[in-house]
Structure formats: structure tokens, C-alpha cells
C-alpha beads as a LAMMPS data file, in Angstrom:
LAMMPS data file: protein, C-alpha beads

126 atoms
125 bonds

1 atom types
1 bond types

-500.0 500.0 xlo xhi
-500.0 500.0 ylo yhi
-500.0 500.0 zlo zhi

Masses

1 110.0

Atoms # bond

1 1 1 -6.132 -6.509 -4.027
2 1 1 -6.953 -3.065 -6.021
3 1 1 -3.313 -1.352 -7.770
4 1 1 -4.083 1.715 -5.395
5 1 1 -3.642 0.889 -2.077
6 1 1 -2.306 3.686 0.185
7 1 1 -2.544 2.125 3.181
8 1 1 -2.518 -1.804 4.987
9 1 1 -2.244 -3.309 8.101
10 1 1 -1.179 -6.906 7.995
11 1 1 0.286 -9.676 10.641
12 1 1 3.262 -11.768 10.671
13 1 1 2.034 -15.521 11.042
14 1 1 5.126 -16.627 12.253
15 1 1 5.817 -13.613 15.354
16 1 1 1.726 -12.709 15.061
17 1 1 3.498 -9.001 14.575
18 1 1 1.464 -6.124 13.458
19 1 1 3.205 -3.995 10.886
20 1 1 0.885 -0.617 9.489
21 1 1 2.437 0.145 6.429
22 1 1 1.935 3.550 4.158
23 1 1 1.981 4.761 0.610
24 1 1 4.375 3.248 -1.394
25 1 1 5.563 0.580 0.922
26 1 1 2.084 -0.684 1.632
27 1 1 1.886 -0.515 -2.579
28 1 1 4.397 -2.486 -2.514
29 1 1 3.804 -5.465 -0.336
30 1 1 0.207 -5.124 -1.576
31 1 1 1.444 -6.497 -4.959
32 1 1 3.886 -8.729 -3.523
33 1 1 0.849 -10.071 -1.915
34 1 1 -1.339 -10.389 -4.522
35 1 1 0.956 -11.969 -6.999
36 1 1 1.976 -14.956 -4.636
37 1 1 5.064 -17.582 -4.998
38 1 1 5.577 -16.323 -8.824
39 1 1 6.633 -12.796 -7.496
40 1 1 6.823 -9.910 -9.671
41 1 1 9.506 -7.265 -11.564
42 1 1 9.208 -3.852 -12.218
43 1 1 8.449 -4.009 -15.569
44 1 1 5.558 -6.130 -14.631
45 1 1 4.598 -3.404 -11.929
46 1 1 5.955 -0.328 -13.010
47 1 1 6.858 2.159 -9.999
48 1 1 9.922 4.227 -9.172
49 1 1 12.462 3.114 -6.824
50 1 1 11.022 -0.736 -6.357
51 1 1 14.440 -1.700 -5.006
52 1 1 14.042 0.975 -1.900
53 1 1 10.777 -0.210 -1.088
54 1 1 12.149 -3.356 -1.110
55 1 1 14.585 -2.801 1.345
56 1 1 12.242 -0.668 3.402
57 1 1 10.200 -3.890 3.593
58 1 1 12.886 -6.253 4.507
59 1 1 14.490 -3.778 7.328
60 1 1 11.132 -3.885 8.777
61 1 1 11.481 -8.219 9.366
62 1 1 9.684 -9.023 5.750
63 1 1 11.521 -12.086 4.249
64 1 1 11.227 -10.660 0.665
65 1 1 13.622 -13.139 -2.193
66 1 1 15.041 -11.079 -5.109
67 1 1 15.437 -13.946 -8.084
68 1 1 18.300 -13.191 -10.455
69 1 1 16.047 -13.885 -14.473
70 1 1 18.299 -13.484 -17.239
71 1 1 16.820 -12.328 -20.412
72 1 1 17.815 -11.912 -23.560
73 1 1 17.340 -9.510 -26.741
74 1 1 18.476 -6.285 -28.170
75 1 1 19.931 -5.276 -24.219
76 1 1 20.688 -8.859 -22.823
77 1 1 21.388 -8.911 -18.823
78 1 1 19.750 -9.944 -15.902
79 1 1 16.862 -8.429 -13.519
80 1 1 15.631 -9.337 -10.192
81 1 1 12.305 -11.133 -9.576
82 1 1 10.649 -10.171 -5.804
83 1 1 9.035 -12.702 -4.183
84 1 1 7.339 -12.573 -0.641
85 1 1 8.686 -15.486 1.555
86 1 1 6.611 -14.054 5.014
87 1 1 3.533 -15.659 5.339
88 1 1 0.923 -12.586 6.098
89 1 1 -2.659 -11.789 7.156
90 1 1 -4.090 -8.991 5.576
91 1 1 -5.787 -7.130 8.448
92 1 1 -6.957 -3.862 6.656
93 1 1 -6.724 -2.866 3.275
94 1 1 -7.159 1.568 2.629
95 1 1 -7.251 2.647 -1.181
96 1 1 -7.016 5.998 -2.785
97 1 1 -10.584 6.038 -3.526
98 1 1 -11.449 5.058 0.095
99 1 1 -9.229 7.918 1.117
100 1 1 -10.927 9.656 -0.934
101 1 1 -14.250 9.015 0.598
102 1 1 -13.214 9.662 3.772
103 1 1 -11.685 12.993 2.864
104 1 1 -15.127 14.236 1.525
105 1 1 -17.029 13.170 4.445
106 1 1 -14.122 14.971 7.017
107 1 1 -14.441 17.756 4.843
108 1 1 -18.233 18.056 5.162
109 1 1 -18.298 17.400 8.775
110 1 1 -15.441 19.803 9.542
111 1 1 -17.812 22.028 7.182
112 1 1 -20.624 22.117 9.247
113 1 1 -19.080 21.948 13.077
114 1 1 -16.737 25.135 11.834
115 1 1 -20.779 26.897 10.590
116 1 1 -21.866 26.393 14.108
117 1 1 -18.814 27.313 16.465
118 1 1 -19.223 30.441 14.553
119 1 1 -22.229 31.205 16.095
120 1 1 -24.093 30.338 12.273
121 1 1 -27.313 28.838 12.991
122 1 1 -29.197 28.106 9.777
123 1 1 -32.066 30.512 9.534
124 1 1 -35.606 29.223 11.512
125 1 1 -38.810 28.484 9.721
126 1 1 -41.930 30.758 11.081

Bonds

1 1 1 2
2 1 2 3
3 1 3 4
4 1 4 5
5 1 5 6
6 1 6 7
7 1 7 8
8 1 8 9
9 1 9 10
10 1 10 11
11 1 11 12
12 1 12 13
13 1 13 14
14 1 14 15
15 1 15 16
16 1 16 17
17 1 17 18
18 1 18 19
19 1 19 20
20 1 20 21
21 1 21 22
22 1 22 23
23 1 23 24
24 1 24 25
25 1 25 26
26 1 26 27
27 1 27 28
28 1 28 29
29 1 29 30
30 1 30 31
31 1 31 32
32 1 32 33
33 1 33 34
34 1 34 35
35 1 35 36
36 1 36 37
37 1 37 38
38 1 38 39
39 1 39 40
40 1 40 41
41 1 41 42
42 1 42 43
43 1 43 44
44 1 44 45
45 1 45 46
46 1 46 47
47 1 47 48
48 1 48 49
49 1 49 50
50 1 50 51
51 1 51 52
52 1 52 53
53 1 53 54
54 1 54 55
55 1 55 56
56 1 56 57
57 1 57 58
58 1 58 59
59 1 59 60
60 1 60 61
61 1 61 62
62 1 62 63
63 1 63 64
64 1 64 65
65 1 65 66
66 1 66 67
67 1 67 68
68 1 68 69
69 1 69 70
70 1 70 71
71 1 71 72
72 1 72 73
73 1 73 74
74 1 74 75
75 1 75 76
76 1 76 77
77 1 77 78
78 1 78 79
79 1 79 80
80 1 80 81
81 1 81 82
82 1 82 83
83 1 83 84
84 1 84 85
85 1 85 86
86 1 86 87
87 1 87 88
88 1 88 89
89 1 89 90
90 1 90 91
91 1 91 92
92 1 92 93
93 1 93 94
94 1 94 95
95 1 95 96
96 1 96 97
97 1 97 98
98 1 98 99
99 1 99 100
100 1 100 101
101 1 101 102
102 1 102 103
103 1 103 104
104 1 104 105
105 1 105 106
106 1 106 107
107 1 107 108
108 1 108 109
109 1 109 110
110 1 110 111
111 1 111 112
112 1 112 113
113 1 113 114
114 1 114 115
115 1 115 116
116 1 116 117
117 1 117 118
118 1 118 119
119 1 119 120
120 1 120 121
121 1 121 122
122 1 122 123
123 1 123 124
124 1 124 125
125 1 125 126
């Protein structure tokens, strides 16, 4: 799956729900997705706020593991490793650049229907 998803529409195995997720939270389980059963940390994915996406995730039914890794060094402590526990089908996967896309095209079409209400006709050829 491509780092800039914006948008996804995936469903639960296990209740066959259909949860359409946006921006960061689709970002999110995205990469939880694509990294499988060895999960991820922020500093493997870096993005403000991971823990509130997170918990966005989970209060929307997403069994989502937070693995307590100690590490060592200069700063020694502990950080949490997310891993996705609900078993998913991706339905739909949107990325920026698709946006994007789609943007350009609304624009152009929007473009030309807004030329004609207008009463702008392009000019004939005699």
C-alpha cells in the first residue's frame, strides 16, 4: 500500500462490517495493514499524534495491540509497538495523487459546464 493514502474502505472479516475511513485514520490503518503481525512504532512511521489515531481506530471496533519494547541507549525507556489484531479486506484504496487526479478532472468539467450555463458557446466555424 502507497505512504499517502487519504482515503480506504475496508471490511471486518469477523462482523463483514464496512468501516470508510479518512485522512489520517485511514493513514493509519493503511500502515498497520501493510506492515502485518510485526506492527510498527512511530519512529518507524513518523506522524503526529499516532496514539490518537490509534484510539480513533480502536473506538471504531479495530482490535489494534500496543506492545510495550524496551530499548536502551543514551534515553533508555520503553515505547509501544501497534499491531493490527482485526483481520480486514481492503475494499478501496484513495491516494493523494488519485485525489489529485480527480480534482483536475472536477475542475475541468466544472470548467466547462460553468462556460456554457453562461450562455458561452465557443465561437462557430463558417
Amino acid at each position: 500500500m502507497h505512504s499517502s493514502v487519504v482515503e480506504l474502505l475496508v471490511q471486518r472479516d469477523d462482523s463483514r462490517e464496512v468501516l470508510r475511513l479518512k485522512g489520517r485514520e485511514a493513514w493509519t490503518l493503511a500502515s498497520l495493514i501493510e506492515v502485518g503481525e510485526g506492527g510498527l512504532t512511530p519512529l518507524e512511521r513518523p506522524a503526529p499524534r499516532w496514539s490518537a489515531y490509534v484510539h480513533t481506530l480502536r473506538k471504531r471496533g479495530l482490535a489494534i495491540d500496543t506492545v510495550e519494547e524496551h530499548h536502551a541507549g543514551p534515553y533508555p525507556g520503553a515505547h509501544g509497538r501497534y499491531v493490527l489484531r482485526a483481520p480486514l479486506t481492503v475494499l478501496k484504496v484513495v491516494t493523494a495523487e488519485d485525489k489529485r487526479r480527480s480534482g483536475r478532472a472536477d475542475a475541468v468539467r466544472s470548467a466547462r459546464r460553468n462556460d456554457h450555463s453562461a450562455g458561452y458557446a465557443p465561437d462557430s466555424v463558417s
